[in-house]
Backbone as JSON Lines, residues from 0, in Angstrom:
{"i":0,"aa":"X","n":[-2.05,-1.15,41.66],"ca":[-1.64,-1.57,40.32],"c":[-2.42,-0.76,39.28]}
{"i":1,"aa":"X","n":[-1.68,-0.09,38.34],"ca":[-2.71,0.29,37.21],"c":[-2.53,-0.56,36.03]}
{"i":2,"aa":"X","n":[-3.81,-0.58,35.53],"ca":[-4.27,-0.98,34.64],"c":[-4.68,-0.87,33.25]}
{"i":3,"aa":"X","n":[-4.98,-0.78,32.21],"ca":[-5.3,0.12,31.12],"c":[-6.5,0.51,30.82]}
{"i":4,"aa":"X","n":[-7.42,0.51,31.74],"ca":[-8.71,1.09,32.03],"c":[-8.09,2.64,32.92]}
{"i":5,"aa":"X","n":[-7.65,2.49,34.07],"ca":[-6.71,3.53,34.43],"c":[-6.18,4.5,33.6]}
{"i":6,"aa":"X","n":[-5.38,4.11,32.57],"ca":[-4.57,5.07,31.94],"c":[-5.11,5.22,31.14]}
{"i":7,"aa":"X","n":[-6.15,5.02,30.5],"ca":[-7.33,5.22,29.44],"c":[-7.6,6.37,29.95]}
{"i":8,"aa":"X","n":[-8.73,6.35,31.18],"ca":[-9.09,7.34,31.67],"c":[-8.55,8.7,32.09]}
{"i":9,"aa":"X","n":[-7.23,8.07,32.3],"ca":[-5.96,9.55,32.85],"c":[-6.32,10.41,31.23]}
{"i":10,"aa":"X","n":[-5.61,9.68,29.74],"ca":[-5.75,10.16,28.62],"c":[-6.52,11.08,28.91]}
{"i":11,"aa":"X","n":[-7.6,10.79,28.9],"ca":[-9.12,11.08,28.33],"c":[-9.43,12.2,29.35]}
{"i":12,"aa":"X","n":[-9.18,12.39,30.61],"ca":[-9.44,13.27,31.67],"c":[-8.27,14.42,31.95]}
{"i":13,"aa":"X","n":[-7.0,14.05,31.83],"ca":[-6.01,15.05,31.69],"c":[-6.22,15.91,30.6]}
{"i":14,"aa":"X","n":[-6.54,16.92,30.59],"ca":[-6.35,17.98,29.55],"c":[-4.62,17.84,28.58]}
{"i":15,"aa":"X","n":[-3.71,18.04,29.61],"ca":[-2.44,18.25,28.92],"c":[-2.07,17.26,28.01]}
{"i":16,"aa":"X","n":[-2.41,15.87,28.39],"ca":[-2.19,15.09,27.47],"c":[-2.67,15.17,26.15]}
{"i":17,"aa":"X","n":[-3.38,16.48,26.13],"ca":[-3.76,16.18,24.5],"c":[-4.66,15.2,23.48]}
{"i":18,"aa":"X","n":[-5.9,14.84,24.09],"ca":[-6.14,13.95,23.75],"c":[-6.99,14.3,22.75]}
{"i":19,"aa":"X","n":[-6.89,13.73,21.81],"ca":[-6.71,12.24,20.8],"c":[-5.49,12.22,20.02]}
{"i":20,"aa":"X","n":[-3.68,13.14,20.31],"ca":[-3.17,13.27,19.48],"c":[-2.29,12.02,19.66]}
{"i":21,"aa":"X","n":[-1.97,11.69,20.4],"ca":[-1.33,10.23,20.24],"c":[-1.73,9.1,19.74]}
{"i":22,"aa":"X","n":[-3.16,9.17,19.93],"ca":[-3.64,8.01,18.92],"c":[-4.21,8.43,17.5]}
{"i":23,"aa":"X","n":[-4.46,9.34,17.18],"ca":[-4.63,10.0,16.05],"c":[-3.34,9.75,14.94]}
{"i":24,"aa":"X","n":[-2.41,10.65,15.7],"ca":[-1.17,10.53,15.17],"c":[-0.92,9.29,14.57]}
{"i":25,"aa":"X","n":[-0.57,7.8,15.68],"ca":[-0.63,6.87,15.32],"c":[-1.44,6.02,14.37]}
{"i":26,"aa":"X","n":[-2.26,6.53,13.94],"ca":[-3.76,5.77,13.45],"c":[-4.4,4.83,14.06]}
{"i":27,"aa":"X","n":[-4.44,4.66,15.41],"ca":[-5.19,3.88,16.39],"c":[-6.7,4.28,16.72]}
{"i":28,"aa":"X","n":[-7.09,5.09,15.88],"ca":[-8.38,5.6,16.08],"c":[-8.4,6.8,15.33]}
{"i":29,"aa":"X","n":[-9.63,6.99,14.66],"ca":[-9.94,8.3,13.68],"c":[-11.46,8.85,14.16]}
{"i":30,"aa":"X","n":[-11.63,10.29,13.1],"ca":[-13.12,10.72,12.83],"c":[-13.58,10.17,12.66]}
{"i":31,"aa":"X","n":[-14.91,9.71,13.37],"ca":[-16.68,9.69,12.23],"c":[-16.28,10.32,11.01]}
{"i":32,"aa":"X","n":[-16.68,11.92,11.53],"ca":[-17.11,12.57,10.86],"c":[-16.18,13.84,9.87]}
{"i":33,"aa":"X","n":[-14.69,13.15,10.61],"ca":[-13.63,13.8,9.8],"c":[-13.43,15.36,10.2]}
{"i":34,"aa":"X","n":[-14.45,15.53,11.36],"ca":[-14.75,16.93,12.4],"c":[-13.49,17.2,13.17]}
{"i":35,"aa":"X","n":[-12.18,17.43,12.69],"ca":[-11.13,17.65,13.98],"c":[-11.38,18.41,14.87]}
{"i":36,"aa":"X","n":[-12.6,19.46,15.03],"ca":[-12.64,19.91,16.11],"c":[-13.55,19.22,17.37]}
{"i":37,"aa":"X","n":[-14.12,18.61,16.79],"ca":[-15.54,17.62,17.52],"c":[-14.27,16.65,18.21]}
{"i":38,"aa":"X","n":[-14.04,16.56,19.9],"ca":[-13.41,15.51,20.46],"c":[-14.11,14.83,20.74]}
{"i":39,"aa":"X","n":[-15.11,14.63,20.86],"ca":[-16.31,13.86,21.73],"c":[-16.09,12.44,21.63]}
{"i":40,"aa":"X","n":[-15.7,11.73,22.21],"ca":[-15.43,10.47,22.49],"c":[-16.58,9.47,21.11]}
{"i":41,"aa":"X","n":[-17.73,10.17,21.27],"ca":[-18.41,9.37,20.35],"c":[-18.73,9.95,18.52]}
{"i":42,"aa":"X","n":[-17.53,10.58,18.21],"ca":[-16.51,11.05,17.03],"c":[-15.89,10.37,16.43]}
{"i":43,"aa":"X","n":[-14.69,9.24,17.64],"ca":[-14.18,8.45,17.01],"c":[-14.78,7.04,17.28]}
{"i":44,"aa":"X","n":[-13.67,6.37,15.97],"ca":[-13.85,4.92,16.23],"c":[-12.32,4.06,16.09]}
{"i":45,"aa":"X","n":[-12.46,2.98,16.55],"ca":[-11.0,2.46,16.55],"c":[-10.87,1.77,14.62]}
{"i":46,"aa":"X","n":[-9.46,2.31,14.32],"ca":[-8.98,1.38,13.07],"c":[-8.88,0.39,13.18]}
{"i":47,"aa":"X","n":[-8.35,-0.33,12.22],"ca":[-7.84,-1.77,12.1],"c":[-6.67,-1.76,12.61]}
{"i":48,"aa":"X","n":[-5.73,-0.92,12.43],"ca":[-4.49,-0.91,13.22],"c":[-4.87,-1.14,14.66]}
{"i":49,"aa":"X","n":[-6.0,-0.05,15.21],"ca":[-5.93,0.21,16.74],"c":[-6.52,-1.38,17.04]}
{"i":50,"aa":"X","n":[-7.53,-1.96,16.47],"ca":[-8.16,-3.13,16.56],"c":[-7.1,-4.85,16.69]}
{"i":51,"aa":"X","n":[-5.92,-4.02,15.76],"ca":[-5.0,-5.51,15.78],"c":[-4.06,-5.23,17.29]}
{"i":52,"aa":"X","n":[-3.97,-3.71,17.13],"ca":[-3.13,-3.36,18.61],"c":[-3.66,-4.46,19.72]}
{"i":53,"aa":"X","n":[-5.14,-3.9,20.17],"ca":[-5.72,-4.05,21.23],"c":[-5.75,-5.48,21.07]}
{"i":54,"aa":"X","n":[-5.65,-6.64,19.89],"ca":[-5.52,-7.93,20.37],"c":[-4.82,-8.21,20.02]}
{"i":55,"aa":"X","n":[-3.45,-7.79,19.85],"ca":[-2.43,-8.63,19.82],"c":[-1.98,-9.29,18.4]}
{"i":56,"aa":"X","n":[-2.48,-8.65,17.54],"ca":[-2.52,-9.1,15.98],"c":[-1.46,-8.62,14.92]}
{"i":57,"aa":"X","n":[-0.97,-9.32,13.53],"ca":[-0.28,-8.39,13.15],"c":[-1.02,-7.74,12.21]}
{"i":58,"aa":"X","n":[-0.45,-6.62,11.87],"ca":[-1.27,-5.41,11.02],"c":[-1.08,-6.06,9.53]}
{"i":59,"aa":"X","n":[-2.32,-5.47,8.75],"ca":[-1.71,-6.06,7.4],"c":[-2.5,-4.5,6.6]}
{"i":60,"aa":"X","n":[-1.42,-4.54,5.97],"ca":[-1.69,-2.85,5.13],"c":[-2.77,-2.78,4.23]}
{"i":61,"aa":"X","n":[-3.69,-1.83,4.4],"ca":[-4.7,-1.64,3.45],"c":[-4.48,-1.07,2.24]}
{"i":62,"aa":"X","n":[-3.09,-0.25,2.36],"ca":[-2.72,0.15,1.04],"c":[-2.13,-0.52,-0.37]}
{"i":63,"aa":"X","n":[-2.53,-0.8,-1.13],"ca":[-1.6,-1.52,-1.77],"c":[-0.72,-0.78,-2.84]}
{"i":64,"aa":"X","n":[0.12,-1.7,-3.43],"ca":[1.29,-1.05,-4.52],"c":[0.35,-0.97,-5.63]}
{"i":65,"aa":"X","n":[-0.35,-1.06,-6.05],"ca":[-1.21,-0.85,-7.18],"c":[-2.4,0.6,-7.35]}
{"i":66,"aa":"X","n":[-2.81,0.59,-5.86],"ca":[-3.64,1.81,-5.59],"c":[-1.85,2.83,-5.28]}
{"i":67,"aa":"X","n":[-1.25,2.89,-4.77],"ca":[-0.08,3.84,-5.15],"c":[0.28,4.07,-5.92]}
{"i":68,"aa":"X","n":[0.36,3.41,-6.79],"ca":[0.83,3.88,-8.37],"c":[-0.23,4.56,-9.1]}
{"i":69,"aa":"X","n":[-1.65,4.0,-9.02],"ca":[-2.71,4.95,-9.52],"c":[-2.89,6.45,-8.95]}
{"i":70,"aa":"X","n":[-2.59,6.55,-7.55],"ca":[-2.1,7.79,-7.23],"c":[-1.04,8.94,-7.39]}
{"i":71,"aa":"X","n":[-0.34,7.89,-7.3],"ca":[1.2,8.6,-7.93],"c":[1.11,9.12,-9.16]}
{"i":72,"aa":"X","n":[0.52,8.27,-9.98],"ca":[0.25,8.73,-11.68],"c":[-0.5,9.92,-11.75]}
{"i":73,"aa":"X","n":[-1.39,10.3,-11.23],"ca":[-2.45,11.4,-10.88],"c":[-1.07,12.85,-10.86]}
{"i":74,"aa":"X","n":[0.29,11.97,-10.37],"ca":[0.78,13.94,-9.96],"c":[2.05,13.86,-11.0]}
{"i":75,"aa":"X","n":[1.65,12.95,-12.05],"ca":[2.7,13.18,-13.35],"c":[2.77,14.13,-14.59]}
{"i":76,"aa":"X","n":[3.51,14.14,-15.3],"ca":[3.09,15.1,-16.29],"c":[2.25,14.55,-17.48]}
{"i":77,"aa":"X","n":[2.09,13.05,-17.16],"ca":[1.11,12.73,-18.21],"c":[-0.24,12.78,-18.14]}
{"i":78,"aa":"X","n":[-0.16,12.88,-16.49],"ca":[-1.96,13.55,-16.5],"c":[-2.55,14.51,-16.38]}
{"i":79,"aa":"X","n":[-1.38,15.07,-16.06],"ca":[-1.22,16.73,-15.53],"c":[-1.13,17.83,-17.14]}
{"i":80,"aa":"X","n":[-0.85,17.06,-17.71],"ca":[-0.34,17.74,-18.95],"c":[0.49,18.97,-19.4]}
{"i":81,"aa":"X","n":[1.57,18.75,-18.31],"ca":[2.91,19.82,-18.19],"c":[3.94,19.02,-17.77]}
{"i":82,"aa":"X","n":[5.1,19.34,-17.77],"ca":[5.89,19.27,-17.81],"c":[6.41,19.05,-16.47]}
{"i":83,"aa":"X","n":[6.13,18.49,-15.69],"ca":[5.9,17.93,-14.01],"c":[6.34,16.8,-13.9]}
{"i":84,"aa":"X","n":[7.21,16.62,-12.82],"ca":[7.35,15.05,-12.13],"c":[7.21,15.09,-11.1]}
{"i":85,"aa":"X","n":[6.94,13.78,-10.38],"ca":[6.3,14.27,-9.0],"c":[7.18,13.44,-8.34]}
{"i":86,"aa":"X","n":[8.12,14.2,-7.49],"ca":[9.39,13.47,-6.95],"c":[9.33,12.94,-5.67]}
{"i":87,"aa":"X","n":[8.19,12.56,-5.33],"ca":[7.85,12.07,-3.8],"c":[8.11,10.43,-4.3]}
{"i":88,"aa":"X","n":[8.91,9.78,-3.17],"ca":[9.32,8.72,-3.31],"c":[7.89,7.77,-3.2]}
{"i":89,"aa":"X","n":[7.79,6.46,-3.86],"ca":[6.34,6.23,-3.39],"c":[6.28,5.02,-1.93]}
{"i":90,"aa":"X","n":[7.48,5.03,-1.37],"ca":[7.42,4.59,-0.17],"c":[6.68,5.28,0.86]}
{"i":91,"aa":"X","n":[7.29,6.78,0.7],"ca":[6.79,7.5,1.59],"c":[5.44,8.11,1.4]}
{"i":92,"aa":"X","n":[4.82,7.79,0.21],"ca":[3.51,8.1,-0.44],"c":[2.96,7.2,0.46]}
{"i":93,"aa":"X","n":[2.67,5.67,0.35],"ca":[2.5,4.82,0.7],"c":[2.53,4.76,2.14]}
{"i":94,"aa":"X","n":[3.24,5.0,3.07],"ca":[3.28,5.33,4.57],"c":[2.65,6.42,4.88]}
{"i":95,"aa":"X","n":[2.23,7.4,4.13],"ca":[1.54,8.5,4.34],"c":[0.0,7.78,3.79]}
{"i":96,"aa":"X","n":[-0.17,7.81,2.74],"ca":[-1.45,7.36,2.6],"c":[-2.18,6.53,3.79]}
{"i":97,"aa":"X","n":[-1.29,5.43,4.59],"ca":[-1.17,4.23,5.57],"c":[-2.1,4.86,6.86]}
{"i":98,"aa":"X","n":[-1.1,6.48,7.14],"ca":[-1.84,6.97,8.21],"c":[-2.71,8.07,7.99]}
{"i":99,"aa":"X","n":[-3.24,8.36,6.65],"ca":[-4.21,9.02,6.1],"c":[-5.33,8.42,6.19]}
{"i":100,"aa":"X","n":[-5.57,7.05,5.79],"ca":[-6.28,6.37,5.83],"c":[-6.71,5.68,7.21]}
{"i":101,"aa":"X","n":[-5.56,5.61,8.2],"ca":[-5.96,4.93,9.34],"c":[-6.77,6.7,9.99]}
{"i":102,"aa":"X","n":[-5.73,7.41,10.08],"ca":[-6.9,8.33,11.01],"c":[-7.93,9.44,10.07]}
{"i":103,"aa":"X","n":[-8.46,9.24,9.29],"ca":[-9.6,10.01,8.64],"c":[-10.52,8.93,7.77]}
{"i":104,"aa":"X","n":[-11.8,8.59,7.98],"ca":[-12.84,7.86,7.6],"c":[-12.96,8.17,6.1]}
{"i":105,"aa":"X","n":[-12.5,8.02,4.82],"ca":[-12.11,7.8,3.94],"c":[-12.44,6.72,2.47]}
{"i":106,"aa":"X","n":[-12.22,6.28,1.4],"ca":[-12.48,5.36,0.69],"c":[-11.42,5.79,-0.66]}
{"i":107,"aa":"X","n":[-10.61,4.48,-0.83],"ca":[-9.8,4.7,-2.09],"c":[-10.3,5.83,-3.1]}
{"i":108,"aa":"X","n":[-11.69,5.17,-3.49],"ca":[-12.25,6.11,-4.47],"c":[-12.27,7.57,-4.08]}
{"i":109,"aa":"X","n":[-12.22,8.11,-2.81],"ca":[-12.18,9.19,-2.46],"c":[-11.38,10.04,-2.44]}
{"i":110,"aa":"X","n":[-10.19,9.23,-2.36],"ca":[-8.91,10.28,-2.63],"c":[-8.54,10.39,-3.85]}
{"i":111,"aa":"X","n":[-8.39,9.54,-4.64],"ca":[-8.4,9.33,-6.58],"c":[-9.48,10.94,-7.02]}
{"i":112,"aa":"X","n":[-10.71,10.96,-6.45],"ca":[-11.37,12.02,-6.76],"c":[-10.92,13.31,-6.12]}
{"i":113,"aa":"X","n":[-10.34,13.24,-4.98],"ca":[-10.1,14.54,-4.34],"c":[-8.44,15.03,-5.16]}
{"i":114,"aa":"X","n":[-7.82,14.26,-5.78],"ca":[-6.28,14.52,-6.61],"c":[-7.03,15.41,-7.72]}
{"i":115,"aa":"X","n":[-8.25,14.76,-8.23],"ca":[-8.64,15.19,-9.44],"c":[-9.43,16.3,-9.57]}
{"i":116,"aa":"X","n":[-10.04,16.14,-8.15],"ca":[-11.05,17.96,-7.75],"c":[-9.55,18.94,-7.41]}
{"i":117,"aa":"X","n":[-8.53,18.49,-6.78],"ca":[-7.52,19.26,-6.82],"c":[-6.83,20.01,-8.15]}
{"i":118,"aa":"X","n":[-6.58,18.82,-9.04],"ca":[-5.67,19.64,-10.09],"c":[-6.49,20.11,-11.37]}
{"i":119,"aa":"X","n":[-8.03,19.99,-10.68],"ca":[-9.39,20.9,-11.67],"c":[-8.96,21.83,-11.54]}
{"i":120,"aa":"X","n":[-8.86,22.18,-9.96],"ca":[-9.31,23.83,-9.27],"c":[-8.09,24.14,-9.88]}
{"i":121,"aa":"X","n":[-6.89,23.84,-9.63],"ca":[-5.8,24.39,-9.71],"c":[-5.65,25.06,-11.3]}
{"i":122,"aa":"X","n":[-5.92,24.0,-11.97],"ca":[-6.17,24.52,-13.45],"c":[-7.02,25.49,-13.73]}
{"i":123,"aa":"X","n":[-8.24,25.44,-13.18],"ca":[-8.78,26.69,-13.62],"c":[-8.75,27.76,-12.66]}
{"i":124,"aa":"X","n":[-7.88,27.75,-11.72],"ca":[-7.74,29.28,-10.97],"c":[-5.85,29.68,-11.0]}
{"i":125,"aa":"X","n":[-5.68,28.88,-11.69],"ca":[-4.34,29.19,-11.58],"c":[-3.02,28.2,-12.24]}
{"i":126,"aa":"X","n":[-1.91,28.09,-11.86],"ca":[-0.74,27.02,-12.52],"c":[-1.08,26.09,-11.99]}
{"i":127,"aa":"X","n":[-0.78,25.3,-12.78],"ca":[-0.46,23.48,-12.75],"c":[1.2,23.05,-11.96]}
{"i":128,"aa":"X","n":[2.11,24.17,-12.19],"ca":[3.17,24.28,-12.5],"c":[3.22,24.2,-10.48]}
{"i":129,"aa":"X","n":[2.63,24.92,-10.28],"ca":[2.47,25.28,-8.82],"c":[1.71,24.49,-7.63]}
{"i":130,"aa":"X","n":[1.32,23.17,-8.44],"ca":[0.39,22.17,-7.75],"c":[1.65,21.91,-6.65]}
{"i":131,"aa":"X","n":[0.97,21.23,-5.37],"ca":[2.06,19.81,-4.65],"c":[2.05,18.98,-5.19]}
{"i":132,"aa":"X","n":[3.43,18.48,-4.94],"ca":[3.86,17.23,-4.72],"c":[2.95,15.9,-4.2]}
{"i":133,"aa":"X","n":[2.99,14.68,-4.77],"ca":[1.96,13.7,-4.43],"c":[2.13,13.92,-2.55]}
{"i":134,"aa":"X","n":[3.32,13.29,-2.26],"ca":[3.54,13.45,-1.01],"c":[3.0,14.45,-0.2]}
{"i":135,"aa":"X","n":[3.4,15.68,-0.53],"ca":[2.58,17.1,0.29],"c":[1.27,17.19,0.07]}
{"i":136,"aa":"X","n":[0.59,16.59,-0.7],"ca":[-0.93,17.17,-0.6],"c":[-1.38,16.14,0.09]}
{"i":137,"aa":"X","n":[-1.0,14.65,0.51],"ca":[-1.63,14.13,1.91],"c":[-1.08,14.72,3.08]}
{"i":138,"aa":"X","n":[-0.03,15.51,3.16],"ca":[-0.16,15.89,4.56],"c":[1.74,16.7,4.33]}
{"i":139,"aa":"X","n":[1.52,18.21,4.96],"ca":[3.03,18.83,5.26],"c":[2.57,19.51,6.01]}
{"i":140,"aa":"X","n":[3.37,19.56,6.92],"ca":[3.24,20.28,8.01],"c":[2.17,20.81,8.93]}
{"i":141,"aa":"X","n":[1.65,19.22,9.19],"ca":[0.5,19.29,9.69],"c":[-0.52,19.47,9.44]}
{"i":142,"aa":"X","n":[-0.81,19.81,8.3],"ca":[-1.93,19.93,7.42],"c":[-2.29,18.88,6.46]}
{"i":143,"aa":"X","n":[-3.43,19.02,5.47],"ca":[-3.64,17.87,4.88],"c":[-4.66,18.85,3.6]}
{"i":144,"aa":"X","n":[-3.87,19.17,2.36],"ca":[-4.75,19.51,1.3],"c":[-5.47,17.98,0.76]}
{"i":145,"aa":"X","n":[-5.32,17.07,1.0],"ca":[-6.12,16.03,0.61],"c":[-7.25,15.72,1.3]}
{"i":146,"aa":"X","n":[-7.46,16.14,2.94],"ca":[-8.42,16.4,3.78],"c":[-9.45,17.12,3.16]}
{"i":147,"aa":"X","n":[-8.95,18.61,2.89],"ca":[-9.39,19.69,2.5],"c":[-10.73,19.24,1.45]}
{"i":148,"aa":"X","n":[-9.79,18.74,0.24],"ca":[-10.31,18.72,-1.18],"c":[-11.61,17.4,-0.95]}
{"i":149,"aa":"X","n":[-11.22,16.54,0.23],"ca":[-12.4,15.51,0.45],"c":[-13.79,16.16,0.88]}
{"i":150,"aa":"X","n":[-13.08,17.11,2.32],"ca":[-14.29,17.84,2.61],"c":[-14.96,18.64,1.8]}
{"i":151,"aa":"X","n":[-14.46,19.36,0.57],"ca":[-15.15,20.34,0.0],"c":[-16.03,19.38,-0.98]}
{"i":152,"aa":"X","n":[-15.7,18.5,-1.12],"ca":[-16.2,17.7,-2.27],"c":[-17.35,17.12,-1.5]}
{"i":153,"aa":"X","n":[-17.41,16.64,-0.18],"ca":[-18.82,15.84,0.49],"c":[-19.49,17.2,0.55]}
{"i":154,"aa":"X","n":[-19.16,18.26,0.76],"ca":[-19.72,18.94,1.78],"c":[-20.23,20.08,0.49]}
{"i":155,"aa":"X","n":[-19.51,20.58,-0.61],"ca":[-19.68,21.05,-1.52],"c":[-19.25,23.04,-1.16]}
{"i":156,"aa":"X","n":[-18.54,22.83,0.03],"ca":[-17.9,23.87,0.7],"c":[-16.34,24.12,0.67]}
{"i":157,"aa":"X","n":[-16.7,25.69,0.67],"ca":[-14.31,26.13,0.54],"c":[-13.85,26.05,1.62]}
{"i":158,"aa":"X","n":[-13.02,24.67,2.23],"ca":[-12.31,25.18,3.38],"c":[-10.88,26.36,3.32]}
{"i":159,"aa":"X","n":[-11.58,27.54,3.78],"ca":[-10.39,28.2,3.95],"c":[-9.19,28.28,5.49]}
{"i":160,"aa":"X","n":[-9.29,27.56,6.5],"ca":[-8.18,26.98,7.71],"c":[-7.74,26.22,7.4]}
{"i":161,"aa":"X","n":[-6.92,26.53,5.99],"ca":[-5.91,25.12,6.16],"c":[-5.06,25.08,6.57]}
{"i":162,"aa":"X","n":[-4.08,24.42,7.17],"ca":[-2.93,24.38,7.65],"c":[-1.74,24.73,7.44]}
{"i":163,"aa":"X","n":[-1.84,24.75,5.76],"ca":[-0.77,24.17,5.11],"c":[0.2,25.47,5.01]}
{"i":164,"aa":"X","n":[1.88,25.65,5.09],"ca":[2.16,26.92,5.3],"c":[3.25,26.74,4.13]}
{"i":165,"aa":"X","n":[3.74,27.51,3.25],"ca":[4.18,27.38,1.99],"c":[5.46,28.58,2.02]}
């Protein structure tokens, strides 16, 4: 009979499976240290999602409609001060933020500041006009300029591997 101590271990010992991208993906577990290259088992920790999984609980969203709209506002033209709308639906803001937050160790206040270290830089190295979309700067195509702009901001460093392909 297997068990889920069993298939834990298969995860974790099979190379091909890829591990941590299924639970990553999911937000069943994130970084410490926000290190995607560091797998080391003692890197991550389980979310609240992975935490209600494992007992049987229902999930209740950390995001709310109020912190979305303060975000959303961040990629308008009234703060932006051009002529911009930011056409990301905020459902899908909101479901993105959901698993932004479940798999990268994070704090509201942190991303509010990383929108705003974003559309600094952008302003002073270049267009406004040319920023992302609320939606794309938590995450397109596998990448995450909202990652980015967190790390440079703890770390006070340029990540130049970003993902992001334009």
């Amino acid at each position: 009979m297997i068990t889920e101590e069993t298939v834990g271990k298969l995860l974790i010992n099979y190379p091909k499976c890829k591990f941590p991208n299924p639970l990553l993906r999911n937000g069943l577990i994130r970084f410490i240290d926000n290190n995607e290259s560091n797998t080391d088992l003692s890197n991550f920790e389980i979310t609240n999602l992975g935490l209600n999984v494992l007992n049987g609980t229902k999930y209740v969203s950390e995001i709310t409609d109020d912190f979305v709209e303060n975000y959303y506002e961040k990629f308008t033209q009234n703060t932006l001060g051009i002529n911009k709308v930011s056409f990301s639906p905020k459902s899908l803001i909101k479901k993105k933020l959901e698993v932004f937050i479940n798999k990268y160790k994070t704090s509201f206040d942190e991303i509010l500041r990383a929108v705003d270290f974003y559309h600094q830089n952008i302003k002073d190295n270049g267009n406004l006009a040319f920023s992302l979309d609320a939606q794309y700067f938590i995450e397109k195509n596998g990448g995450s300029l909202l990652l980015d702009n967190i790390l440079e901001m703890q770390k006070g460093v340029f990540i130049k591997n970003d993902k992001l392909v334009f």
